[in-house]
C-alpha positions as CSV (number, residue, x, y, z in Angstrom):
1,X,1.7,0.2,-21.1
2,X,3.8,3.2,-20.6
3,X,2.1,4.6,-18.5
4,X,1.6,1.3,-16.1
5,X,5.3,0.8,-16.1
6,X,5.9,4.6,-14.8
7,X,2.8,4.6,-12.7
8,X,3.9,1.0,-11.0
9,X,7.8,0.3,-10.9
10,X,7.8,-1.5,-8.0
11,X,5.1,-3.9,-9.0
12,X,6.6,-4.3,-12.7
13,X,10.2,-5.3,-11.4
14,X,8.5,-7.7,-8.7
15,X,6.2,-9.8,-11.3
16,X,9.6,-9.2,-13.8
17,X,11.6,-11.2,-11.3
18,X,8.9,-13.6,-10.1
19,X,8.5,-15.0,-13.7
20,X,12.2,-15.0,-14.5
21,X,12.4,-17.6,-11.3
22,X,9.5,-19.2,-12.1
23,X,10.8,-19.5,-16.0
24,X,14.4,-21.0,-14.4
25,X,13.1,-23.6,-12.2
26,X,10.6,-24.5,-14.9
27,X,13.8,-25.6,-16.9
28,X,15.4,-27.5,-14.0
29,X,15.5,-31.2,-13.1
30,X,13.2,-31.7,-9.7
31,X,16.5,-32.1,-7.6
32,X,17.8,-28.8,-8.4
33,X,14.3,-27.3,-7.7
34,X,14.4,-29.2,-4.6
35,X,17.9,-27.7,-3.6
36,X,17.3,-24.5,-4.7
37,X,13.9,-24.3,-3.1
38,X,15.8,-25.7,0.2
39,X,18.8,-23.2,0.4
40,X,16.4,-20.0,-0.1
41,X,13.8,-21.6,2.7
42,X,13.9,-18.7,5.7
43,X,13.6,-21.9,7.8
44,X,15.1,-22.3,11.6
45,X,18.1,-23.7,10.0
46,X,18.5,-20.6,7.8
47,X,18.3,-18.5,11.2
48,X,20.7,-20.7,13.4
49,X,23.4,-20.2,11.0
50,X,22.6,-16.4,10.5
51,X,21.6,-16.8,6.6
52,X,19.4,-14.0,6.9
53,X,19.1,-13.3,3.3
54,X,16.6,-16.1,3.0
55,X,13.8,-13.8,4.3
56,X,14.3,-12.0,0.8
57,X,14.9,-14.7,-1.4
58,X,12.2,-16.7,0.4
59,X,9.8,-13.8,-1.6
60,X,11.4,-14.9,-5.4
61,X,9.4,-18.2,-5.0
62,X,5.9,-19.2,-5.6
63,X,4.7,-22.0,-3.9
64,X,1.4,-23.9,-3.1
65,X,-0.5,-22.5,-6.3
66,X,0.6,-22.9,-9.9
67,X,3.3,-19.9,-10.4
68,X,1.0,-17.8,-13.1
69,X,-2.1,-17.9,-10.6
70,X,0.4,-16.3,-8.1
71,X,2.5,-13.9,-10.2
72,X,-1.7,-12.7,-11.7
73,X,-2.1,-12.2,-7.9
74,X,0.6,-10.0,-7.0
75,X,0.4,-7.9,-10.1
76,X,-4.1,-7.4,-9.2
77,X,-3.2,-7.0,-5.7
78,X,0.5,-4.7,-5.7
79,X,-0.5,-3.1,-8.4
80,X,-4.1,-1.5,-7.1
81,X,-1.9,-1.0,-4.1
82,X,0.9,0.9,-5.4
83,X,-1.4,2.9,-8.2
84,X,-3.4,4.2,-5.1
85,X,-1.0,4.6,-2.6
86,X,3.0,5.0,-4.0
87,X,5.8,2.6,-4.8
88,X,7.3,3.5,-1.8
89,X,4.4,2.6,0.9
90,X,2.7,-0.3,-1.6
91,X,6.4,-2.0,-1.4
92,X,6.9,-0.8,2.4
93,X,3.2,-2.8,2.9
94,X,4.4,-5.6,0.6
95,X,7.6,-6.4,2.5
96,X,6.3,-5.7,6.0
97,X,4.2,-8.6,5.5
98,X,6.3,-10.7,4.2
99,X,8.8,-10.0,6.7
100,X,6.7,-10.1,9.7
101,X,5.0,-12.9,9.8
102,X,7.9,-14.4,8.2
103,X,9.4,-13.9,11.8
104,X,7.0,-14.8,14.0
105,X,6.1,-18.0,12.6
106,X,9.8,-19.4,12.1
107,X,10.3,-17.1,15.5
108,X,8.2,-19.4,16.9
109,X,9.9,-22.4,15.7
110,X,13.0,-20.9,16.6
111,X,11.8,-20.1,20.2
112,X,10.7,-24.0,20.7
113,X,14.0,-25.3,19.2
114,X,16.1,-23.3,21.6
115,X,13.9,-24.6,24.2
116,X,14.8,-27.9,23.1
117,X,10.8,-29.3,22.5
118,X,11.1,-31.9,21.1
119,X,9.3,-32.5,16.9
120,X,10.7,-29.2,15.6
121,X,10.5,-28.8,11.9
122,X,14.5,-26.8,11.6
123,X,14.9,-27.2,7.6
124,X,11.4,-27.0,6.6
125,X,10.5,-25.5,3.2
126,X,9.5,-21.8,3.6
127,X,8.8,-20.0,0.6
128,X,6.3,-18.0,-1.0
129,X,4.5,-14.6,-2.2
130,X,1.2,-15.2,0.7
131,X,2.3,-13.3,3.3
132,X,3.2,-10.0,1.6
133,X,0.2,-10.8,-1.0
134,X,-2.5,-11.0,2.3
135,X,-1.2,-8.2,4.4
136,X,-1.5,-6.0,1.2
137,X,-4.8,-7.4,0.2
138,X,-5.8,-6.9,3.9
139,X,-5.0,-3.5,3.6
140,X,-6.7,-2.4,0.6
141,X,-9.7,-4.0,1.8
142,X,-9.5,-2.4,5.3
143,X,-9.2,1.0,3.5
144,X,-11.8,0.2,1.2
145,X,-15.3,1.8,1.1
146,X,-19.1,0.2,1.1
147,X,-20.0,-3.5,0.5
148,X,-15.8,-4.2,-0.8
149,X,-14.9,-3.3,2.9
150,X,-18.2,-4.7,4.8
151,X,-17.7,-8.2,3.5
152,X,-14.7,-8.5,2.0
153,X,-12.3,-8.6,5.3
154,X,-14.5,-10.7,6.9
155,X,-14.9,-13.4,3.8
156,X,-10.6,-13.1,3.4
157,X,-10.6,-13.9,7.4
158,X,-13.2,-16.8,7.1
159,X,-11.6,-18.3,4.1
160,X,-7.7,-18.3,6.0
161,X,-9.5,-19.6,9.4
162,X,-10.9,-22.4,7.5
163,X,-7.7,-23.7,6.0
164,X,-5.8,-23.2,9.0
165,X,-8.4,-25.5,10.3
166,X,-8.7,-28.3,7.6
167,X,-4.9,-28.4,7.0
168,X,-3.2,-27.0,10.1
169,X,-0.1,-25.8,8.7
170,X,2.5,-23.1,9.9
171,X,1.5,-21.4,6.6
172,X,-1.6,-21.1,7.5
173,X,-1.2,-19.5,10.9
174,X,0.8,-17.0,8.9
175,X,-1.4,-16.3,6.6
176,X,-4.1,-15.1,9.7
177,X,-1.3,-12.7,11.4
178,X,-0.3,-11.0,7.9
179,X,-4.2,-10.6,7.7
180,X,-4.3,-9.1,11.5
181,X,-0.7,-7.2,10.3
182,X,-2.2,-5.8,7.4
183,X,-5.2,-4.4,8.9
184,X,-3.3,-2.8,11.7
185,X,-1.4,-1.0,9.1
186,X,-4.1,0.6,7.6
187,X,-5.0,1.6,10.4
188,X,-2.3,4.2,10.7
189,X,-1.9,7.5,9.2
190,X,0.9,6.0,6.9
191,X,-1.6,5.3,4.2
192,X,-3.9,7.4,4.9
193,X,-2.5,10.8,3.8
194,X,-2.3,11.0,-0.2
195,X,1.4,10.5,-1.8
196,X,2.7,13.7,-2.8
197,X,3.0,17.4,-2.0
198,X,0.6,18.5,0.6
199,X,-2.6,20.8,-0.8
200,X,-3.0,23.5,1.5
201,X,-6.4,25.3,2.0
202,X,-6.5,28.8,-0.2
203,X,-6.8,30.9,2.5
204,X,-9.3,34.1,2.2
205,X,-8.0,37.4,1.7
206,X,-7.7,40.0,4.3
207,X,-10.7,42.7,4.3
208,X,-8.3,45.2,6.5
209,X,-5.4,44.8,4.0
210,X,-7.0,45.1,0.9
211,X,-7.6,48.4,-1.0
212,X,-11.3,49.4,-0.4
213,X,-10.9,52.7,-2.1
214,X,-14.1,53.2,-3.7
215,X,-12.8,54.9,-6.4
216,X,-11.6,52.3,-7.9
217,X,-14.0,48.9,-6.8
218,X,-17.3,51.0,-5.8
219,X,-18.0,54.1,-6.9
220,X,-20.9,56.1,-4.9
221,X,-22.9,58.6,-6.1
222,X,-22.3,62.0,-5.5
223,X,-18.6,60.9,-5.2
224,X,-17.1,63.2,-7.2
225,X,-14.2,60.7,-7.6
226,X,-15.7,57.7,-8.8
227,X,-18.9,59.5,-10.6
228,X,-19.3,58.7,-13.9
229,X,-18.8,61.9,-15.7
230,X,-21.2,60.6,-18.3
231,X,-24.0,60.5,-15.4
232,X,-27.1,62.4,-15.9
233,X,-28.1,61.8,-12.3
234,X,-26.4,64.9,-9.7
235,X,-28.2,64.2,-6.9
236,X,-26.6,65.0,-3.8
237,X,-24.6,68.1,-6.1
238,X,-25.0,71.4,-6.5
239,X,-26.6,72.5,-9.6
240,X,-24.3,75.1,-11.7
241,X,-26.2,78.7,-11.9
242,X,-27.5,80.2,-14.7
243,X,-26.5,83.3,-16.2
């Protein structure tokens, strides 16, 4: 357990601060879940009157699926992420996503209010783990290798096609761009190169520069220098005369 809170920081104080929100609306009558789900919605209310900080809080929420099936989620899916890549890019990836299609689907909504079209959802409820939790997921499985990458992107993409096509939500339409973000971010030499110190290449030693004495890494024969003076064998050597 040590070793997984040292190993993923990021991910531990994320799931630590999903389940203390999930534990505190738990506790709360439905109109203060209500309000409080309203006032931290990143919708084109939020954005009209420059409460930015929703796009953050927005995050502290889970929404749609029971709140243990989502926090499970994050923790399987941030945490493979950060053990393989970092805390800083897994959380960089995380928030991108979240942030990103955050902006282009209430972007959109924004656009069509200014435009004054009219049936424009301006205090819907936006909140949720999905879009950070997909563009992460994406990315793992873009990076992946074998069968995980052959059919897993294409089943995630099938699976978010179909239920922007059965229900037809905003949501949903999100959930296919942090897919397309997520795989355009592996894509990049970002995640690519391994966290950490660069390993450099040991590069050969130098066959000019070295010392190529032979008297001290090859001796030769009838080298008077680096012949063993044990040697029997004088070849090459004058013999000694006899008296």
């Amino acid at each position: 357990m040590t070793t997984l809170r040292r190993r993923l920081p990021g991910t531990a104080v994320y799931v630590v601060a999903l389940l203390l929100t999930a534990w505190w609306l738990k506790g709360q009558p439905a109109a203060e879940r209500a309000r409080f789900m309203r006032h931290n919605s990143s919708n084109v209310h939020h954005m009209d009157v420059g409460k930015w900080w929703t796009l953050f809080t927005s995050g502290l929420v889970v929404d749609g699926v029971p709140a243990l099936v989502g926090i499970a989620a994050v923790a399987g899916v941030l945490g493979c992420a950060e053990w393989r890549w970092g805390t800083l890019r897994a959380c960089g990836v995380f928030v991108f996503g979240h942030l990103t299609a955050t902006l282009l689907t209430e972007g959109t909504l924004w656009l069509m209010h200014v435009a004054h079209l009219p049936g424009v959802p301006t205090r819907a409820r936006d909140v949720g783990i999905s879009y950070g939790l997909v563009t992460t997921g994406a990315c793992l499985l873009t990076l992946a290798d074998g069968r995980l990458r052959r059919y897993g992107l294409p089943l995630l993409a099938a699976a978010l096609t179909a239920a922007l096509l059965y229900d037809q939500e905003l949501a949903d339409a999100g959930h296919l761009a942090s897919l397309a973000l997520g795989s355009l971010v592996a894509r990049t030499g970002w995640l690519r190169t391994p966290p950490g110190p660069a390993h450099t290449k040991p590069v050969a030693p130098d066959p000019v520069g070295a010392d190529a004495s032979p008297s001290r890494h090859h001796p030769v024969r009838g080298d008077a220098t680096g012949a063993d003076p044990h040697s029997t064998d004088h070849e090459g050597v004058s013999p000694a005369p006899t008296p």
